[in-house]
C-alpha angles and dihedrals in degrees: 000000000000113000105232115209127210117193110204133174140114129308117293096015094128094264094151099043093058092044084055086043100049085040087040090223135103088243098124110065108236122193133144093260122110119240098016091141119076109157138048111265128194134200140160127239130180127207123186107311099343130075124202140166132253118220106200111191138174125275114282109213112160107236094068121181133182111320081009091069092040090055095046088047083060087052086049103053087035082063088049094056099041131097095201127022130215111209101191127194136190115237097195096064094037121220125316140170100281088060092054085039086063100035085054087054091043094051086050083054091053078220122173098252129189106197103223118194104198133189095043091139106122091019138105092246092215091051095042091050093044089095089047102060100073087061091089104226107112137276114335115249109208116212143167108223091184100056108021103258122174086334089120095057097040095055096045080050099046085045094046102101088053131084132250114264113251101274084216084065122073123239111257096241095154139353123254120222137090107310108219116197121212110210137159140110120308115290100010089122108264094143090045084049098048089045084051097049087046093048092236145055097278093145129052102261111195130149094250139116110250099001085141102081102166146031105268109201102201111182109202140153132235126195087337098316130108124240137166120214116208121199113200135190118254115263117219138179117302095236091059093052108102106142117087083221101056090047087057089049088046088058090046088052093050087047097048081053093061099045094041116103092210140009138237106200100191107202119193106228098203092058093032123196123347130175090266094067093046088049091053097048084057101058084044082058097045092052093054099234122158108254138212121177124220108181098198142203085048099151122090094018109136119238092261102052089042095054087048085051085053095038095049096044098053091045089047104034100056089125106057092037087134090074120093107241123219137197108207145149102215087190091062097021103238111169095342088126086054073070093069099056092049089039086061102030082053090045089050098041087050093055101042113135119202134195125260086232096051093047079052104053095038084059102050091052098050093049089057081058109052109009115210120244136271130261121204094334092313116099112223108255116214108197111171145350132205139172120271103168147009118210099066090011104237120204120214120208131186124196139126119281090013097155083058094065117119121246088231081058093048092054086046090067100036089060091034093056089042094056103042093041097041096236112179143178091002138086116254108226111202121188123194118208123179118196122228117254105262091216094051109112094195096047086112099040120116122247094257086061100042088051091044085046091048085048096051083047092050081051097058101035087059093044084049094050099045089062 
């Protein structure tokens, strides 16, 4: 079995440095800014012959208030779940009441609990430890997160009464299943969504605009599949973005985006559609991610405000039509399981794979329907058509004067090959190659010859027309 490790503490500790240390990532945001972690994180480390798993959870201070006591809620259940904890302390601050406020909850827990003194760098390690002594929890441990300090030897320490992993199985180093990817502005209920879909409050869940910091990675099953849940922080304007921190948890976002297999775009439907969420659907598009739509905080909208939502959306909307469109209430669960069946309809769709000999076929046929255009008295010829790419699928087609084809022609056979071929929830990238003309002697001539060759033709054109 594999030791699981919660470090708890209070805020600004160095938490999440040592969780990126012991993961050896930069998965945890890390900023000096207290209370920049929200949400329980977990990541896998391996050290020698024998994996664990690191717990990082928001600060614990004592007096908690409103999202505070939500956070420390998220330590306490992280305590619950771990087989060691790592009470860390800073030793530049000394010892205060918050840290004897957790020992005491650790000594009612009856915990494993390693008492980790960080931040000795600089310090004379017995002179910065002497506070910590009268806690009661064994003998202080001083480390330098930052710089790795001692980490090494704490952790072989903290695993040694465990045994080394089979070396037949591999090390859990990440979990395997479709990533979905919650997105959407500040406060349009991506956290209560994601809590909905897992069945518990795994998130902090507070009515309050960017309350989500961080990208939360959740692995779960469901009926016997894998999945992983990604939380991720709102993402608002650019010209409302002031705070170092947000910016960070902007570009976590962006980056949960790209490694996501599908999307969940969340849309508030009491403030409807803004630029934002146009903006974002965009990058969603660029990047080429499946997509499913949840507009929330459907219940309790009046007819009309609904029909504006619908009306706005499909006028809006035209360019991410492909993407199945739903109508929920993540805080009371109507119609949050309909998500599953698109999420995987979306996944599957995304990672087709077709034959050269169908793509082929399918574009033959639909170029004796609706022949392209000509170009200077030459029709455009499209020959074949093969698959370069899965995630988003990409079509590749060869003729002759590619680069001339009309973007409506382009769209024809977008819609004609998502339709034939039943591509759902995901963009449809086509690219048009055109092959060079094998008796062409100037096919690999540079530009400045082939405009001095088209200028010796003008000339004689013009000598042959004068007489």
């Amino acid at each position: 079995m594999t030791p699981v490790i919660a470090l708890v503490g209070r805020p600004n500790v160095g938490k999440s440095t040592l969780f990126n240390r012991l993961t050896r990532s930069r998965d945890a945001l890390v900023a000096d800014f207290p209370g920049l972690t929200r949400d329980r994180k977990y990541g896998n480390g391996l050290l020698g012959g024998k994996a664990y798993t690191v717990i990082d959870t928001g600060g614990i201070s004592g007096d908690e208030d409103g999202i505070d006591a939500a956070m420390a809620e998220q330590s306490l259940q992280a305590i619950d779940e771990a087989d060691i904890v790592l009470f860390m302390v800073d030793a530049r601050a000394g010892l205060n009441v918050a840290d004897e406020a957790i020992a005491n909850h650790l000594r009612v827990n009856q915990k494993k609990t390693w008492l980790v003194v960080n931040k000795t760098d600089g310090l004379e390690e017995h002179s910065a430890m002497a506070d910590f002594w009268k806690i009661g929890l064994g003998d202080p441990y001083p480390i330098a997160a930052a710089h790795g300090r001692n980490v090494t030897a704490l952790i072989d320490e903290v695993l040694a009464p465990f045994p080394e992993r089979d070396a037949d199985i591999p090390a859990d180093v990440g979990t395997k299943g479709i990533r979905i990817g919650v997105i959407g502005r500040p406060n349009v209920g991506k956290s209560t969504l994601v809590n909905r879909l897992l069945g518990e409050d795994r998130v902090v869940v507070y009515d309050e605009a960017g309350t989500t910091r961080d990208s939360i990675e959740i692995p779960f099953e469901r009926r016997g599949k894998p999945y992983v849940l990604v939380d991720t922080a709102g993402v608002r304007r650019r010209k409302n973005v002031s705070e170092i921190a947000e910016k960070f948890s902007i570009i976590k976002t962006l980056d949960a985006i790209k490694e996501c297999h599908v999307a969940i775009m969340v849309l508030d439907a009491r403030t409807g559609l803004v630029e934002q969420d146009l903006h974002l659907l965009d990058y969603v598009l660029t990047t080429g991610r499946a997509l499913v739509l949840a507009v929330n905080k459907w219940d309790g909208l009046e007819s009309e405000a609904r029909e504006r939502m619908r009306s706005d959306i499909k006028r809006r909307l035209g360019f991410a039509e492909y993407a199945d469109l739903h109508f929920i209430s993540a805080l009371h669960g109507t119609a949050v399981g309909d998500l599953y069946p698109s999420l995987e309809r979306a996944f599957a769709s995304a990672n087709s794979r077709w034959s050269t000999n169908r793509l082929t076929t399918l574009l033959l046929d639909a170029v004796e329907q609706h022949q392209p255009p000509m170009i200077h008295g030459r029709r455009i010829k499209l020959r074949m058509a093969h698959q370069g790419g899965t995630n988003p699928p990409i079509i590749v087609v060869h003729g002759n004067q590619t680069d001339k084809l009309p973007d409506a022609y382009r769209r024809y056979l977008t819609n004609t090959f998502r339709k034939v071929l039943k591509v759902k929830g995901t963009p449809m990238r086509f690219e048009f190659r055109s092959g060079n003309n094998p008796f062409d002697k100037m096919a690999d001539a540079s530009d400045r010859d082939k405009a001095k060759k088209r200028e010796l033709d003008r000339t004689k054109d013009a000598r042959r027309n004068r007489r």
